[in-house]
Biotite code that builds the C-alpha atoms (Angstrom):
import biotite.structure as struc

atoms = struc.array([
    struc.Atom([-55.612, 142.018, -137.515], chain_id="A", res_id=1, res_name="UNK", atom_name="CA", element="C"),
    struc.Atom([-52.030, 143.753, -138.594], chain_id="A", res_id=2, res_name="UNK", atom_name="CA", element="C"),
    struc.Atom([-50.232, 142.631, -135.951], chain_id="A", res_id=3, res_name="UNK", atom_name="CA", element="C"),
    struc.Atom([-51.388, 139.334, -136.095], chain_id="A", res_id=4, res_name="UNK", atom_name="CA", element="C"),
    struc.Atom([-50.307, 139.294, -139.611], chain_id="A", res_id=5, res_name="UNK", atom_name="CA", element="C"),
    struc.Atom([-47.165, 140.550, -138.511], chain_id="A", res_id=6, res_name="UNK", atom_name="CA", element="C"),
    struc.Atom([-46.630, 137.975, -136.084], chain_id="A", res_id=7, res_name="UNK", atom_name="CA", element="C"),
    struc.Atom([-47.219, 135.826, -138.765], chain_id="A", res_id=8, res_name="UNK", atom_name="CA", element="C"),
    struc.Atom([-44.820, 137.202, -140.568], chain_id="A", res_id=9, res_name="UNK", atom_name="CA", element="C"),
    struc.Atom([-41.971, 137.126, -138.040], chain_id="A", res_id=10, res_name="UNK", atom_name="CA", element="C"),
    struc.Atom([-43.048, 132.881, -137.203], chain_id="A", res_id=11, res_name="UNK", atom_name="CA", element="C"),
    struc.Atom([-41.827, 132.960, -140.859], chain_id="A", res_id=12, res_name="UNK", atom_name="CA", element="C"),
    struc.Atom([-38.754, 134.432, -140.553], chain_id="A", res_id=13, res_name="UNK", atom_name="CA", element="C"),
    struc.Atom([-40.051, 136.826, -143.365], chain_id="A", res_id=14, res_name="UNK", atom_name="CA", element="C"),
    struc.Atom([-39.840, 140.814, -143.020], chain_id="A", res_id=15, res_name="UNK", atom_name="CA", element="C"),
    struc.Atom([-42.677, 142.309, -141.432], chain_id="A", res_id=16, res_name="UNK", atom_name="CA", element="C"),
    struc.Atom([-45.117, 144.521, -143.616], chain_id="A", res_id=17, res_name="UNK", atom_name="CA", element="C"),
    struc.Atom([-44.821, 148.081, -142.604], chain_id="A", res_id=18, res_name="UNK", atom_name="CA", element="C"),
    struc.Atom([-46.665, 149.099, -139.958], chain_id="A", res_id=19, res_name="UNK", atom_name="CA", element="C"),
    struc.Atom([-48.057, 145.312, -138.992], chain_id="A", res_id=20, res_name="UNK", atom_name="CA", element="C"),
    struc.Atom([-44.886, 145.213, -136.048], chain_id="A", res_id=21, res_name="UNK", atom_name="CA", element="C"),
    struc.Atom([-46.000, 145.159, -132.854], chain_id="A", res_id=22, res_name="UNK", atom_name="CA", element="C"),
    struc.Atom([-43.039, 146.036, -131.531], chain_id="A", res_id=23, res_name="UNK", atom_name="CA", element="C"),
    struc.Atom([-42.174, 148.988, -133.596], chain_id="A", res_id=24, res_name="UNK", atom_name="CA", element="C"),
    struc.Atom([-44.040, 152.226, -132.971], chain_id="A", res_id=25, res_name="UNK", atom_name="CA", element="C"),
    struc.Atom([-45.774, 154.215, -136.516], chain_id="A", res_id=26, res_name="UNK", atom_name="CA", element="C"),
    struc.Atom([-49.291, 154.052, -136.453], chain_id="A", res_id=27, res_name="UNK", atom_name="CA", element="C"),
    struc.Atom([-49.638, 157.798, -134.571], chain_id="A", res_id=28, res_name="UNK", atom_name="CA", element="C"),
    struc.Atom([-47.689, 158.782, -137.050], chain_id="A", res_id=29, res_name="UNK", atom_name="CA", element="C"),
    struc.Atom([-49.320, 156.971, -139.981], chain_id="A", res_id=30, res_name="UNK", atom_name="CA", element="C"),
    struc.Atom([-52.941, 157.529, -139.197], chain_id="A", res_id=31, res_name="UNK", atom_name="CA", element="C"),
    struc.Atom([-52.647, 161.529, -140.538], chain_id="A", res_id=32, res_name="UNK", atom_name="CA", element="C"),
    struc.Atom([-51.285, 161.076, -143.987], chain_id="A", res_id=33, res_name="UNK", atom_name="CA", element="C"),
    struc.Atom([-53.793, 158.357, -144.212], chain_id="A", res_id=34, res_name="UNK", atom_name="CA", element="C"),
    struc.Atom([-56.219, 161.012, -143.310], chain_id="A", res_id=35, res_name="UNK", atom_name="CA", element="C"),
    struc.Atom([-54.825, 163.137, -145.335], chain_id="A", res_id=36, res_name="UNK", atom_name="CA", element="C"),
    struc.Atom([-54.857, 161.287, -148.381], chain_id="A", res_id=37, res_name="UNK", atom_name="CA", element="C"),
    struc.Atom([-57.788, 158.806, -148.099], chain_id="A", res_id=38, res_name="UNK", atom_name="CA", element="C"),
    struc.Atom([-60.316, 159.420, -145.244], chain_id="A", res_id=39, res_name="UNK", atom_name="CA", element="C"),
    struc.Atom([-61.033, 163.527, -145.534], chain_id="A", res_id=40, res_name="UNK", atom_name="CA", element="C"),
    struc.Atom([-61.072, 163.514, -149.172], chain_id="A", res_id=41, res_name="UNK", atom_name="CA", element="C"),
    struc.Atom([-63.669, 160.597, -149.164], chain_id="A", res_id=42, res_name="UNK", atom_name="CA", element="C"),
    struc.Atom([-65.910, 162.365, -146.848], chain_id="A", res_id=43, res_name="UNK", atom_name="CA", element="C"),
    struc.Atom([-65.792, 165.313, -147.916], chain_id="A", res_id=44, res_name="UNK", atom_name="CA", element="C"),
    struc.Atom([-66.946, 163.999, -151.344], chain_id="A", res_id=45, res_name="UNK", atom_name="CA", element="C"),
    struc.Atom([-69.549, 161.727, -149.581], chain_id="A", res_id=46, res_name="UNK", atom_name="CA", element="C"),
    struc.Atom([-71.033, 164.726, -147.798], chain_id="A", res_id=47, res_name="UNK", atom_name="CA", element="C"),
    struc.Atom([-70.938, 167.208, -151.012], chain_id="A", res_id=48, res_name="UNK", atom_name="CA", element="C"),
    struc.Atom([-73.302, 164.353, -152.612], chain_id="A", res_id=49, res_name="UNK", atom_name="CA", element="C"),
    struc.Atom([-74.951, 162.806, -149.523], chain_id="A", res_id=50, res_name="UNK", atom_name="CA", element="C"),
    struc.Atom([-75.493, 166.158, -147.387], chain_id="A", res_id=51, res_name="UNK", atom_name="CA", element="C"),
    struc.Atom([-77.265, 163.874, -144.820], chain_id="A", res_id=52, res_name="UNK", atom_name="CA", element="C"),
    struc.Atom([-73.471, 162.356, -144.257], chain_id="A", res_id=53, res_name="UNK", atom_name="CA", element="C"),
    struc.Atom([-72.502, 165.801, -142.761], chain_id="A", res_id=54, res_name="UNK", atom_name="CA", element="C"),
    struc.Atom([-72.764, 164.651, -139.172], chain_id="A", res_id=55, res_name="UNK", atom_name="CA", element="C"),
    struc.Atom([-70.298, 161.932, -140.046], chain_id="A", res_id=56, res_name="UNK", atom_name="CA", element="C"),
    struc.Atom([-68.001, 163.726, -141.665], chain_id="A", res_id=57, res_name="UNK", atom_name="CA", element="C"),
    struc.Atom([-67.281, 166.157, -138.660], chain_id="A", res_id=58, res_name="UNK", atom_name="CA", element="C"),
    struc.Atom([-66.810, 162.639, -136.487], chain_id="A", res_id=59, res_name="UNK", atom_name="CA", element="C"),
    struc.Atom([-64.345, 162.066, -138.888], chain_id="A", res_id=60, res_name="UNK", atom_name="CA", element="C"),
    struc.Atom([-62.633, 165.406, -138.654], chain_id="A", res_id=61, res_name="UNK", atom_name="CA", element="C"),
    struc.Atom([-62.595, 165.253, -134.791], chain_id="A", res_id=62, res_name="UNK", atom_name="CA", element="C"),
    struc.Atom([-60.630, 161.496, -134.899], chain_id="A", res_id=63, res_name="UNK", atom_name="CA", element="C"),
    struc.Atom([-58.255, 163.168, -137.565], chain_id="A", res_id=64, res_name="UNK", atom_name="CA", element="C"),
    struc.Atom([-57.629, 165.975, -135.140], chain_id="A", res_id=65, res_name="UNK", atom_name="CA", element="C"),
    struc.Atom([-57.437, 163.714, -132.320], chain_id="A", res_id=66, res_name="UNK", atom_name="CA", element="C"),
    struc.Atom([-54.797, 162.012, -134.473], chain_id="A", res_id=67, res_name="UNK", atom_name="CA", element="C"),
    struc.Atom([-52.849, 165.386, -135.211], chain_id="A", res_id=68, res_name="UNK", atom_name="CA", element="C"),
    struc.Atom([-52.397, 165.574, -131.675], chain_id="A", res_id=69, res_name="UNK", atom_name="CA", element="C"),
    struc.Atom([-53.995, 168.633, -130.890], chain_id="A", res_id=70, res_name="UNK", atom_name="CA", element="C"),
    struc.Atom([-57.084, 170.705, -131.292], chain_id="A", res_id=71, res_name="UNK", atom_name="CA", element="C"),
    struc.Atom([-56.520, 172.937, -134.302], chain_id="A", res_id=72, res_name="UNK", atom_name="CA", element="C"),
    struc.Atom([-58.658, 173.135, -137.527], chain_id="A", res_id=73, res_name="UNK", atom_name="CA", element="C"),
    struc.Atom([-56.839, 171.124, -140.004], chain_id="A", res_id=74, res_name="UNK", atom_name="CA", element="C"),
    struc.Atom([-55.887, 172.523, -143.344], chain_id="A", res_id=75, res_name="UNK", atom_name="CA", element="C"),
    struc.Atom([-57.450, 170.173, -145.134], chain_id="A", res_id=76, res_name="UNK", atom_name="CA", element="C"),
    struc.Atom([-60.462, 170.917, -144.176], chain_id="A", res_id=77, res_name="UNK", atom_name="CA", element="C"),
    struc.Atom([-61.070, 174.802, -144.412], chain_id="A", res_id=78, res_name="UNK", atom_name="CA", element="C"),
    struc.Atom([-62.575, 174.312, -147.800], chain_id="A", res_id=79, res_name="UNK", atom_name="CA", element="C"),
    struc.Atom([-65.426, 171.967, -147.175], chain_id="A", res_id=80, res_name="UNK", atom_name="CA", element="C"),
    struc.Atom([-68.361, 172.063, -148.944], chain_id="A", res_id=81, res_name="UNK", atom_name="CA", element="C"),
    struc.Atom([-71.854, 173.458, -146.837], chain_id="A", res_id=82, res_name="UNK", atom_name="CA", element="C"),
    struc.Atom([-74.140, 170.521, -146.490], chain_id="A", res_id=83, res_name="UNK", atom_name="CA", element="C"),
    struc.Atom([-76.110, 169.831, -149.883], chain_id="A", res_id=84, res_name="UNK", atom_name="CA", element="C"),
    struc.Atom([-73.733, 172.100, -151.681], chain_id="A", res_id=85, res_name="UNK", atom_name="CA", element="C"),
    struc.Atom([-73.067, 170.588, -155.444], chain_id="A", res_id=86, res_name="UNK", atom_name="CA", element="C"),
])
């Protein structure tokens, strides 16, 4: 869906939105500050209020790491909250 917008975009002649070029390399680099900053946070939350989202959030910390590029714990994520903690 991006890089069809960026397509788009180029067809135009207008500048490309950031990371929506095809031919330009970012998202591996991208995808952890989104992480970061939007996905872990919301989980986390979700699972401190919906403990039955637990499961979900540790498929979400496995992509992140996955992302990271390696295997280690990240940092963000060595205070999570026990399932059905408040």
């Amino acid at each position: 869906e991006f890089f069809r917008q960026g397509d788009r975009e180029k067809a135009l002649a207008l500048p490309v939105s950031p990371l929506f070029d095809r031919d330009k390399p970012g998202i591996t680099k991208s995808q952890p500050g989104f992480f970061d900053f939007v996905v872990v946070p919301l989980f986390v939350n979700f699972s401190s209020i919906f403990p039955g989202m637990h499961p979900m959030l540790q498929l979400v910390l496995q992509n992140y790491r996955y992302w990271q590029g390696n295997t280690a714990t990240p940092a963000a994520t060595t205070d999570l909250p026990s399932p059905g903690a408040q």
